[in-house]
N, C-alpha and C positions, 0 to 999 in steps of 0.2 A: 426646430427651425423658427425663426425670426420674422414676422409676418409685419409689414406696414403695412396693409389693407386685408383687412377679413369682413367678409359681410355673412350673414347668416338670414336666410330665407326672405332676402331683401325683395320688396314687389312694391310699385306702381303702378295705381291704376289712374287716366285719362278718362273720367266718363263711363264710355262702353270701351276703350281699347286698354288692354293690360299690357303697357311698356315692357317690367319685369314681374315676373310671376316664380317667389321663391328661389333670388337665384343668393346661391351660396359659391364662396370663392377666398382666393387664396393668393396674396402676392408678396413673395417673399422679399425679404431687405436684400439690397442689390440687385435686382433682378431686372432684366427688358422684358414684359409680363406682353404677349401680344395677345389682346382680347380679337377674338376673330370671331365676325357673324357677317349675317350680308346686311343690305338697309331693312333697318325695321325690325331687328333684329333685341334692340333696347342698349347698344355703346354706349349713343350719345345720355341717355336717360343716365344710364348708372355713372357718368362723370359727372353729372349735372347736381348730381343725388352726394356722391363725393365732395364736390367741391363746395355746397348746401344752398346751390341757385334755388333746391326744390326740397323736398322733405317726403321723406320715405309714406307708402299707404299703408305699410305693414312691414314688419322683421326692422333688421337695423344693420351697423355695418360699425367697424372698429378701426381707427387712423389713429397707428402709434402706440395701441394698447385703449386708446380714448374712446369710448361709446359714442357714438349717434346720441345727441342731449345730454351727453355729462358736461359738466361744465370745462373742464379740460379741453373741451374740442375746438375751441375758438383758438386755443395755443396750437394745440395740434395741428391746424389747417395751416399757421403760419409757417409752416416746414414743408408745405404742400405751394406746387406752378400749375397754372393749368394752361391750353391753346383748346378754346371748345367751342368745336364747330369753326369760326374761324378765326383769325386773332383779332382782338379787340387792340385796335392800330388808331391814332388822330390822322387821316389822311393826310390833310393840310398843314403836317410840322415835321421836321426830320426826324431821323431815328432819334440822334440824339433828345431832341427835346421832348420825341416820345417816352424816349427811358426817365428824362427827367422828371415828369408827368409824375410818371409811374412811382420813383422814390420819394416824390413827395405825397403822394396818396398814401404809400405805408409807412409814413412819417419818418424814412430816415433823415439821419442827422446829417449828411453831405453826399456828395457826388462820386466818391471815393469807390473805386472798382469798374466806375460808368464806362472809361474807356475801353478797360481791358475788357467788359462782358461784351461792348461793341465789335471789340476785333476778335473773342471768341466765337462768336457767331455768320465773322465774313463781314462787317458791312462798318467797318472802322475808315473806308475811304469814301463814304457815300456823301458826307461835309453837309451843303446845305440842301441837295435834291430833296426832295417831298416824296412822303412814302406814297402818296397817289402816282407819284410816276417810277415808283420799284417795282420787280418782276413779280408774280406770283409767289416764286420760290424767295424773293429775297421779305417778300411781306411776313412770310410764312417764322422766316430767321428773324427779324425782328419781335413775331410775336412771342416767339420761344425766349427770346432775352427778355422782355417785359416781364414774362412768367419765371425768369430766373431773376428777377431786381431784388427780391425778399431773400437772396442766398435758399431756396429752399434743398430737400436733399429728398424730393421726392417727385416728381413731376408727371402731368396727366396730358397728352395727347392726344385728341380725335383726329381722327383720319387727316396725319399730317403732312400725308405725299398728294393727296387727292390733288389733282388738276396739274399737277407739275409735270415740268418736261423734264426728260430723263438728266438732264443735268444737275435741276434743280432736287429729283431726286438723290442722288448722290449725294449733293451737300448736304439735304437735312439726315441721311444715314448716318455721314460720318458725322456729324453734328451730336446725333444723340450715341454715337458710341463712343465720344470723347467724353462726353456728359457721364459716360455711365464709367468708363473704365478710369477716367485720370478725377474724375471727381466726385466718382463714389455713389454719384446721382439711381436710385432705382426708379424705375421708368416705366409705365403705362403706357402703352397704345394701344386704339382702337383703329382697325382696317381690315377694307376687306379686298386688299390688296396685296394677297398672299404671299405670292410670289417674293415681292419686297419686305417684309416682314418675317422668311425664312431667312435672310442675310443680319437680322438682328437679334432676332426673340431669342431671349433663355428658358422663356416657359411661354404655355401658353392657355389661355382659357376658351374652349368653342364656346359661343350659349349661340340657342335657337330659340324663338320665340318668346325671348326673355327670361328663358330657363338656362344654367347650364350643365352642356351635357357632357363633358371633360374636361378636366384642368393635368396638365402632363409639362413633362418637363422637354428641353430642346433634346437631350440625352435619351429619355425617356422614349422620345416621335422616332429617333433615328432607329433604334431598336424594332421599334414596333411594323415602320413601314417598308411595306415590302417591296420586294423586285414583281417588276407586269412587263409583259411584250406589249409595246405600243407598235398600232397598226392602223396602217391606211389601204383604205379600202373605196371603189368605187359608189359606194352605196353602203352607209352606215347601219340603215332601220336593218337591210337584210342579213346585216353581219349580226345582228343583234338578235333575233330570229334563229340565227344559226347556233350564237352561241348559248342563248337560253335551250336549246336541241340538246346538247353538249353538256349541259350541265356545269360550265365556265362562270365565273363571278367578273364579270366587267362595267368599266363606267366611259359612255358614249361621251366625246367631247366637240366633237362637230357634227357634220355629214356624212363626213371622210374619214374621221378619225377617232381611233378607241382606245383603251387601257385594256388589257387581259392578265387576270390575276390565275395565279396555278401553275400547275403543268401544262405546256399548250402541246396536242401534235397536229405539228405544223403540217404535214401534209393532208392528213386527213381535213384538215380546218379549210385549207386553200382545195380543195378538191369537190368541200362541199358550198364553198361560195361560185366555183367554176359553173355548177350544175347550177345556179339559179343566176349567171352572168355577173356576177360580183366579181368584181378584176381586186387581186389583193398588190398592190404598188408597193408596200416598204412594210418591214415588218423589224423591228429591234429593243433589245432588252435595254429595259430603263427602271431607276429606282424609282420607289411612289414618290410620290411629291405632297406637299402641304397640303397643296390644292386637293388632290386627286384622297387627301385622308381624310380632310375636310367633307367633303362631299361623299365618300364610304359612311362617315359618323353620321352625319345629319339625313341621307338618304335622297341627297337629291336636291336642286334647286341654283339657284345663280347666287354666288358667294358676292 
């Protein structure tokens, strides 16, 4: 397989805080690679490391075949977009003049594509407004075209649904799966916004504490995750209680609400939450989820 980004016991350290600690990874050519961790986790580090805002403390990483310091890499990176942390936008000028900005910074010879990348992004009727008075979501669409001005065929993402409202989610979804399917584009995201990142990813990377701790394919996750009775229950601690009794593998998700992995019997289960006043309201089989696999691997904590 075909890898545009290989990093090999890549680590960063701040100080006293270790961003990435040995983390090793794999993103295949054509791929929507979703890096999944919560905050703090080290996304933003390893784009930043990527893209060479910063420079590795130890290990290295490979773009295109090109080593971290070979001198190829400077070429390399020209094939590389990034949107990191948030887009770098001139509030005070339109999109247009933004992009123009932009192709003169990487010294193209004309304006040539400018419109058509404008209205692949949505924002071809925007004319003279100011990107200080665009939505969130449409700042978001313009910075992704900034990041696409150099034609690259590889692009890096940080968390780029964060703060949008569900519409504006949508757009940058299908945004980047136009990106990836009609132009070939392989794609990096960082989020930890699961749920949305299961309607795109082809593979996925978890890291924890800037390690990571499995790299699987979307194929690969569907295989592996399992069917759980989700159940809601008056009083979650004591369903929990019960079910550690039981010998059950579960993951609490509210107060009220839980995942149960296994065989469950149901009546013996509702019979013993009766006896200590635990009302069970709704009980129904449901496949695992990103979330709920996520949270099995890592063992816990806010994604």
């Amino acid at each position: 397989m075909e890898y545009v980004i290989e990093t090999d016991a890549l680590s960063k350290k701040y100080r006293h805080f270790q961003a990435l600690d040995g983390l090793t990874m794999h993103v295949p050519k054509g791929a929507v690679y979703g890096l999944v961790g919560k905050n703090g986790a080290g996304k933003t580090t390893l784009i930043r490391l990527l893209c060479g805002l910063q420079e590795p403390t130890a290990g290295g990483f490979t773009l295109y075949g090109k080593a971290n310091g070979e001198k190829g890499m400077e070429k390399a990176r020209r094939r590389m977009g990034a949107v990191v942390e948030t887009p770098s936008i001139y509030l005070d000028m339109t999109a247009e003049e933004n992009l123009k900005q932009q192709y003169m910074l990487l010294g193209c010879p004309s304006f040539d594509g400018m419109k058509e990348l404008l209205e692949l992004v949505g924002l071809s009727d925007t004319g003279k407004k100011k990107a200080k008075n665009f939505s969130l979501g449409m700042r978001q669409r313009l910075g992704i075209a900034i990041a696409l001005a150099g034609n690259p065929d590889f692009l890096a993402l940080d968390e780029p649904v964060n703060g949008l409202d569900p519409q504006g989610i949508i757009e940058i979804r299908e945004l980047i799966r136009k990106l990836n399917r009609e132009r070939a584009i392989t794609v990096l995201i960082s989020s930890h916004i699961l749920d949305e990142l299961s309607k795109l990813a082809t593979h996925y990377g978890f890291i924890d504490g800037g390690r990571m701790v499995k790299e699987i394919s979307a194929s690969e996750l569907e295989q592996v995750c399992r069917k759980c009775i989700r159940i809601e229950v008056s009083d979650a601690k004591t369903l929990a209680v019960t079910l550690e009794a039981l010998g059950l593998e579960y993951t609490v998700w509210t107060d009220h609400t839980a995942d149960i992995y296994g065989k469950v019997g149901t009546t013996e289960l509702v019979m013993r939450l009766a006896e200590k006043n635990c009302e069970v309201t709704s009980m129904q089989e449901r496949e695992e989820s990103l979330e709920s696999y996520y949270m099995r691997l890592i063992g816990g904590g806010e994604s």
